[in-house]
C-alpha positions, 0 to 999 in steps of 0.5 A: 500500500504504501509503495503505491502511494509513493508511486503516486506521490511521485507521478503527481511531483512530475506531472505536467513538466515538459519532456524534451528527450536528449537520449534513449536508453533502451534496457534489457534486464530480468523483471526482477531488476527492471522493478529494482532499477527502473523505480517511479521516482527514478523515471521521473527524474529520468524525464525532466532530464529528457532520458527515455527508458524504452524495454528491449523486446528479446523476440526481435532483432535488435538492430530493428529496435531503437535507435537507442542512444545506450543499451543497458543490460544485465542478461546471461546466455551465449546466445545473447552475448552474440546479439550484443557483440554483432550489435556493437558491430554494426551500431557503433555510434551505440554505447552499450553499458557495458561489453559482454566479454568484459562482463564475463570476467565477473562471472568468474570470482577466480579471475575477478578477484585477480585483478584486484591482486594483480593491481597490489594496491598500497600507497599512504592511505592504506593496503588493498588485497584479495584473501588468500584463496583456493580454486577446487573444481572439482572432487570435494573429497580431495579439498582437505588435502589441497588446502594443506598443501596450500597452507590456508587457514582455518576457517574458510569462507566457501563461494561458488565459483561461478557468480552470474548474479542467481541466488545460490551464486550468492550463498556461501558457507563457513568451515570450520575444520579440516574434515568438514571441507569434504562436505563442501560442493565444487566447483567453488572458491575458497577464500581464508575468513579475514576478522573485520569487524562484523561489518561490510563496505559496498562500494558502488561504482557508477562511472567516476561516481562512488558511493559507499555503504555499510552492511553488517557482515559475518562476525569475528571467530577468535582461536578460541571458537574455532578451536571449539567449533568445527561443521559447515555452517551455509548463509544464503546472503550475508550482505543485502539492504536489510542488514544495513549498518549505516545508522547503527551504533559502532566502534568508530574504528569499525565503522569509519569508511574507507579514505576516499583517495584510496577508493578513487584510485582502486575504482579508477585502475578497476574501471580501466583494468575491467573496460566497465563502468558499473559495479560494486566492490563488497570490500573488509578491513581487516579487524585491528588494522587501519589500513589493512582492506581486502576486496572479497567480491565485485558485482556487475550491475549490482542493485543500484536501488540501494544506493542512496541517491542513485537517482541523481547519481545514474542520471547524470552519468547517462547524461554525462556519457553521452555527451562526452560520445557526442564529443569524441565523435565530433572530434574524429569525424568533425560533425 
């Protein structure tokens, strides 16, 4: 009910306004995120600005569609991708938010976390890492072994290796002991469990816009719980809008951001490395340190409706966008 009378709320705020349109922004996104993203207030702001959100219809070619100024996406499949790829072909002028095969880097948290770890970011604002971590592919019974040999520590966070943005890529569980990895299902990554604190940054990415949220997150396990704990224990989501920790009442050396000078250099080497211009960081600091961060994650196109003032923020950056093409078209073509 009252969602409704927000949505009502802000059809009245807009009503009657011109709408003179500068871009067309044709999206392709499962229906789940089409209501996450494309909220009333949002839209509404998108038209006073003169952006116009037209859905993609997956039963036509796409070349048939628009013209669109940008396509944005957030949808997997082969068959997809190609459609995507021969489109950025034959419309070039077309920005498409983002690249299917830059995309496909996340898909994989082996190598996204890679090029955090190739990036060996430290500078006087403090030190950014991935924990150390294992691949297992396969045969869950040899994962004791592999993790000897590997010399990592107990206890373990355990994802699985594939991250296409489906609820089980989100799940992860906690081991405790030795004998307990064998209950564990590959193919997945294992990742050394880092104490931070009981609390989660999500950095969110929009272009050269960053915006940083709290989110409580798994609590610390001292030596002596772990000593007296041992299983598998499985979470379905750690970190998500209910769990925010924003307003909560924590021990400012928890609780304090990120500098940003720091994050602007990570987001900036992040965004060049990866060719992508939306995505989120789920980002710790390593409990007792002040400049110690690891990276644990990075999502592509993440849930942007969380984000505190996204509405602003996105538009600006489609508007920014397409500006700075207009530019560089001009520039080579001279028209």
């Amino acid at each position: 009910m009252e969602e409704n009378d927000e949505e009502e709320k802000t059809k009245a705020l807009f009503e009657g306004f011109p709408e003179p349109t500068k871009l067309v922004v044709g999206y392709a996104l499962t229906s789940k995120k089409t209501k996450s993203f494309l909220q009333p207030k949002f839209q509404g702001l998108a038209r006073l600005k003169g952006i116009k959100f037209v859905a993609i219809d997956l039963d036509k070619p796409l070349s048939e569609q628009g013209p669109f100024d940008i396509v944005l996406h957030k949808l997997i499949g082969k068959d997809w991708q190609q459609v995507l790829e021969d489109y950025r072909l034959t419309h070039p002028e077309v920005t498409v938010l983002d690249p299917p095969d830059a995309i496909k880097h996340l898909h994989n948290r082996q190598s996204m976390l890679q090029v955090v770890s190739d990036l060996n970011l430290s500078d006087t604002y403090g030190n950014v890492n991935v924990p150390q971590q294992l691949v297992i592919k396969k045969d869950a019974s040899s994962i004791p072994l592999k993790v000897a040999k590997a010399r990592l520590n107990l206890p373990l966070v355990a994802k699985p290796l594939i991250a296409d943005g489906s609820a089980k890529s989100h799940e992860l569980s906690l081991a405790y002991d030795q004998y307990s990895l064998q209950k564990l299902e590959p193919p997945l990554i294992l990742q050394e469990f880092v104490n931070h604190g009981g609390v989660l940054f999500k950095v969110f990415i929009v272009g050269e816009a960053i915006k940083v949220v709290k989110r409580f997150s798994l609590p610390n396990v001292s030596k002596r719980q772990l000593s007296r704990t041992s299983g598998v224990y499985r979470f379905p989501r750690v970190s998500c809008a209910v769990a925010s920790a924003d307003d909560a009442d924590l021990d400012p050396n928890i609780a304090e951001l990120p500098p940003r000078p720091l994050l602007e250099k990570l987001a900036r080497e992040l965004r060049r490395r990866l060719g992508l211009q939306l995505f989120n960081l789920d980002m710790i600091r390593e409990y007792g340190s002040q400049d110690n961060y690891y990276v644990i994650d990075i999502n592509y196109f993440p849930g942007y409706g969380k984000m505190p003032e996204y509405e602003h923020i996105f538009t600006d950056f489609l508007l920014g966008l397409v500006k700075r093409n207009k530019y560089n078209n001009h520039l080579t073509t001279g028209r």
